[in-house]
N, C-alpha and C positions, 0 to 999 in steps of 0.2 A: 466463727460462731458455732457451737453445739448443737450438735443434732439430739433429737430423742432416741432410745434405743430402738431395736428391730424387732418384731416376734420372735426372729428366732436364736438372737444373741440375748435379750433380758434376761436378768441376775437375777434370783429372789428378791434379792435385799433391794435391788431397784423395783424389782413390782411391788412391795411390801413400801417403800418410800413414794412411790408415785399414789401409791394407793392411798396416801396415811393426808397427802397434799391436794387430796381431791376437793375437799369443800372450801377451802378458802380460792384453791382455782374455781371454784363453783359461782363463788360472792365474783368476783372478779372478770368473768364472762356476763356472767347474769348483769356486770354495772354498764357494760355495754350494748346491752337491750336497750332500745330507747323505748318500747314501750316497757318499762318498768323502770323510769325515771323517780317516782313516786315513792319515797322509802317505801308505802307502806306495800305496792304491788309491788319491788323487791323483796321484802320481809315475805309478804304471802307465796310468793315464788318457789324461796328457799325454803320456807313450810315445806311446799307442793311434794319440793325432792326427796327431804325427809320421810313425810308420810309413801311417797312411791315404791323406796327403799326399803324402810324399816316396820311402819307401821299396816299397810295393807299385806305385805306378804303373811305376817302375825294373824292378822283378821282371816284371812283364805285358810290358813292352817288349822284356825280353830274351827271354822266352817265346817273343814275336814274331818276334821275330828268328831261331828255331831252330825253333818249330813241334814238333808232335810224329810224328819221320818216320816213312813211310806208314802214318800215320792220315786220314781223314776231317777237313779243314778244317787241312791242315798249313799252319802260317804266323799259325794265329791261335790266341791264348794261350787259358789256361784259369784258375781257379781251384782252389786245393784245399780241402779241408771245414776244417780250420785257420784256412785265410784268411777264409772264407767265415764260419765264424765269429765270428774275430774281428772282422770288417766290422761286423758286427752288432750286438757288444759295443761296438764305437766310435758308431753308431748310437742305440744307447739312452742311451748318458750323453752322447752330443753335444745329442740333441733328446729330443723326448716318449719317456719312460720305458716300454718295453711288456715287463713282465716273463716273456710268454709265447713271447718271439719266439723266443729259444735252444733252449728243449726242440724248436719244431716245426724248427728249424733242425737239428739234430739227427738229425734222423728220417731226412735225406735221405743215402743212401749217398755214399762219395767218389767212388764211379765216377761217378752222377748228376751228382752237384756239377760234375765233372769235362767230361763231354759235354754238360751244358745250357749252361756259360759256356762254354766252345771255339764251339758251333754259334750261342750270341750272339754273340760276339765275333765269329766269320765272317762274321755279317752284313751287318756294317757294316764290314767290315773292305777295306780299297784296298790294293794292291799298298806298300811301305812306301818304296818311291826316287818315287812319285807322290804322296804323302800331304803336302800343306802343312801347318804345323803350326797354323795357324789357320784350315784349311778347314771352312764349313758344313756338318752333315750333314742333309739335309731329314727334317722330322718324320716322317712316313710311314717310313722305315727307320730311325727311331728308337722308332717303334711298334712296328715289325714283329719287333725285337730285344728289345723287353721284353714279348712276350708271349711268346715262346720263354723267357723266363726264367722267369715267374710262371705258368706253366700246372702244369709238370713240377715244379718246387721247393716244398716245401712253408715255410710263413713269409717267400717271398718275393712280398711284392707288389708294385705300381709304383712306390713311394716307395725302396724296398731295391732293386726291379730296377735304376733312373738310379740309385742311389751303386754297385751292379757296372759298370755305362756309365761310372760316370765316373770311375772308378781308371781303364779302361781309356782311356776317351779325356777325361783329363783339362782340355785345350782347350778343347775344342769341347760337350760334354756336361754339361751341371749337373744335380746332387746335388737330390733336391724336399725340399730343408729350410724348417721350418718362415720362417727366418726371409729366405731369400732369397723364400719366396714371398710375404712379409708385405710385401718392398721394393719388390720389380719388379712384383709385381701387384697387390697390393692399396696400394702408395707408401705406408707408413706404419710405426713402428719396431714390431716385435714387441710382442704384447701384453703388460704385466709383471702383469696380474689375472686368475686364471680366470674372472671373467666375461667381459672383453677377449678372452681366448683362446675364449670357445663362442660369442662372435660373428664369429669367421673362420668357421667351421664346416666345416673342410678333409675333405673324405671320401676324399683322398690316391690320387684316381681317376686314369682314362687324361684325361679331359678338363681336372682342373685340371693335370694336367702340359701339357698342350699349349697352357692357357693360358700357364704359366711356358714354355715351351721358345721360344713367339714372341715373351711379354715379352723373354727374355735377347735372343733374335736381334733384336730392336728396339734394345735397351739399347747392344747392341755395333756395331750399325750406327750409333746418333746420335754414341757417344763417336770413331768414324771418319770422322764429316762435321762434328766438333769440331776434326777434327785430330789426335786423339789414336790410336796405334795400338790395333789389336783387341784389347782383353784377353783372357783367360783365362777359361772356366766357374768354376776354382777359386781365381781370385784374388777373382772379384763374391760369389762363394761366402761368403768370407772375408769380404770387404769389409761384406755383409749381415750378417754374424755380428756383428759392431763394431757395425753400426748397431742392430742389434734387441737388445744390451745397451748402449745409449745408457748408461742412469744408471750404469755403471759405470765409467765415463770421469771421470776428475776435473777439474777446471774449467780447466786449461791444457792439456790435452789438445785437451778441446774449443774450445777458443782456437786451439788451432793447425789444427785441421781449419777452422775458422769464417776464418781468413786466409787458405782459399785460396778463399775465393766472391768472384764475380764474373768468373770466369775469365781466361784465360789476357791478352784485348786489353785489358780494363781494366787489368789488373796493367801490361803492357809499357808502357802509357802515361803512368803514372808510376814503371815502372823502379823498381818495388819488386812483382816478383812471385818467387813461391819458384819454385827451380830444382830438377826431381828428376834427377838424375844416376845414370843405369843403369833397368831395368827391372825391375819386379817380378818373384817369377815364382812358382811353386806350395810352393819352398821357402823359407819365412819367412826360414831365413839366406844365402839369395842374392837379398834383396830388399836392394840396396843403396842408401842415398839419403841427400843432404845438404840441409838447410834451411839458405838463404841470407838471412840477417837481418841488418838494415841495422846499422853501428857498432862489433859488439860481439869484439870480440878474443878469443884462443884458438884451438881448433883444431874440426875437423870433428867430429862429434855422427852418432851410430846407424849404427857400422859404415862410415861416408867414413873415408879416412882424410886426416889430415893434419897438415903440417909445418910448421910457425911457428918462425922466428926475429926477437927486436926488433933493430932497427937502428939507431945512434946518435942520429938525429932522432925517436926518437920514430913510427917507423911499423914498421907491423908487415908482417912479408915472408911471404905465404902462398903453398904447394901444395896443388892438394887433388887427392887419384886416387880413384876409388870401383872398386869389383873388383865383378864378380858372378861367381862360384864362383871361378873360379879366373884366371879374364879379365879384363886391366884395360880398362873400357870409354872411362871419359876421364880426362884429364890437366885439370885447366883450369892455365892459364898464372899463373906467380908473378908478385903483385900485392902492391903498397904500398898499405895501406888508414889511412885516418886515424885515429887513436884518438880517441872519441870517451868520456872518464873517466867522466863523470858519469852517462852508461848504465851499469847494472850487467844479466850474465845472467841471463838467464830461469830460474831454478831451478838456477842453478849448473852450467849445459849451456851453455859456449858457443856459439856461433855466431855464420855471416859472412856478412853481406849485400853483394849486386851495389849498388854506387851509383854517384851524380854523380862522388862524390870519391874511386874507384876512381884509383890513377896507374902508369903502367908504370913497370916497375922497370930 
């Protein structure tokens, strides 16, 4: 049986595939909630993750942008009791179930709600035309940000205060989910047995986060002296979510993640390594990428897109363009690739692999 890769062997082209497999593993764990048996609190669920993701980081950013003028900490966004609990709500059916968390959530006024995330958010907050978007922020002011949260807030502790951190600095900040901490710290997939699970024995403290906050900051420093640019908090986020429901991957899944070990120099040197085209990013559908498999005719597979015409010889004339949102990143140049019949696709997904017998058109 296959294992999932390691933090410190993962390929791009595997974090970039694992990444791209996130939300259908997402529908897929989320069918085994029994409480969201209910299409419809499955569908709201999957909402929940979306909006987690993609749409409140948006909302904080523009916050940012406008600040709330002459108040205290203007320029740096806030929360409202809504958001705050719905955070929450995506919290307990994302990871460990805590059915108490909402009533004490609750408790806390929206004004509260209001000026403890503005005065976090301040904290850490840098001027926004100086801000790189893949700048470090050292632990210590990321400590000092999540006690201003969990002092004054009631139900929030340090596991809930990093998922407020890290809507807002979704980068640079990771989420102390169960199963990113089960990767990067402890390197191993999520436990699938409750007794698996009480020998982590996570007491979701200041100390195991700063163990996880130097894991990631390690994690992201090897994959940039791999070569590979800085990822994301919430892409490894994700990434670990994939791996700690390993069994739910079905056997060519895990086939295609397993085709990108050995990294990137072995692959070039026999000119049969997968190519990802465009960049991940926090929203699943601008994680654009094309897998380039040797032989096999048709067109581009998961959102690449592409344009095949046969030609009276017998070869096939491909374009391929890959978009992230709404930007076309690359073009690769139209190629005459040889048919090779007696391969058939993988699952009835074609794909195009770089080869020897690549010919200019």
């Amino acid at each position: 049986m296959s294992s999932p890769p390691a933090p410190e062997t993962i390929t791009p082209s595997q974090l970039a595939y694992l990444l791209s497999i996130y939300p259908v593993t997402l529908e897929k764990a989320y069918k085994l909630n029994t409480r969201l048996k209910d299409p419809k609190k499955l569908s709201g669920a999957l909402e929940d993750d979306r909006w987690r993701y993609d749409q409140l980081p948006r909302i904080l950013a523009a916050r940012r942008a406008v600040g709330k003028e002459g108040e205290k900490g203007e320029g740096a966004p806030w929360l409202e009791k809504a958001e705050l609990e719905r955070l929450v709500g995506w919290k307990i059916t994302h990871g460990t179930h805590r059915p108490f968390l909402p009533s004490l959530i609750r408790q806390n006024s929206p004004e509260l709600i209001q000026s403890t995330t503005q005065s976090a958010f301040s904290s850490i907050r840098t001027p926004a035309h100086t801000l790189p978007p893949q700048e470090h922020i050292p632990y210590p002011k990321v400590s000092t940000s999540l006690t201003t949260l969990t002092k004054p807030l009631k139900g929030v502790g340090p596991a809930t205060g990093t998922l407020l951190l890290s809507v807002y600095h979704p980068d640079t900040i990771p989420f102390f989910s169960d199963e990113l901490y089960a990767w990067l710290v402890l390197q191993r997939q999520q436990a699938d047995t409750r007794e698996e699970k009480a020998k982590m024995k996570l007491k979701y403290d200041m100390k195991e986060y700063q163990r996880l906050y130097e894991a990631w900051a390690d994690f992201r420093e090897g994959l940039g002296l791999r070569g590979y640019r800085k990822v994301k908090a919430v892409e490894v986020e994700k990434v670990a979510f994939v791996v700690g429901w390993w069994h739910l991957l079905d056997e060519e899944e895990k086939r295609l993640v397993n085709m990108g070990e050995g990294g990137h120099e072995a692959q070039d040197k026999d000119e049969k390594h997968d190519e990802v085209l465009g960049e991940g990013s926090d929203d699943a559908e601008r994680t654009k990428w094309l897998r380039l498999t040797e032989g096999i005719k048709g067109k581009g597979t998961n959102e690449g897109n592409a344009n095949a015409g046969k030609s009276g010889d017998g070869l096939v004339k491909t374009t391929l363009t890959v978009k992230v949102g709404d930007e076309k990143v690359v073009s690769v140049p139209r190629k005459e690739i040889e048919m090779k019949r007696e391969r058939q696709p993988v699952n009835d997904e074609p794909t195009i692999r770089r080869s020897k017998r690549l010919k200019r058109s």
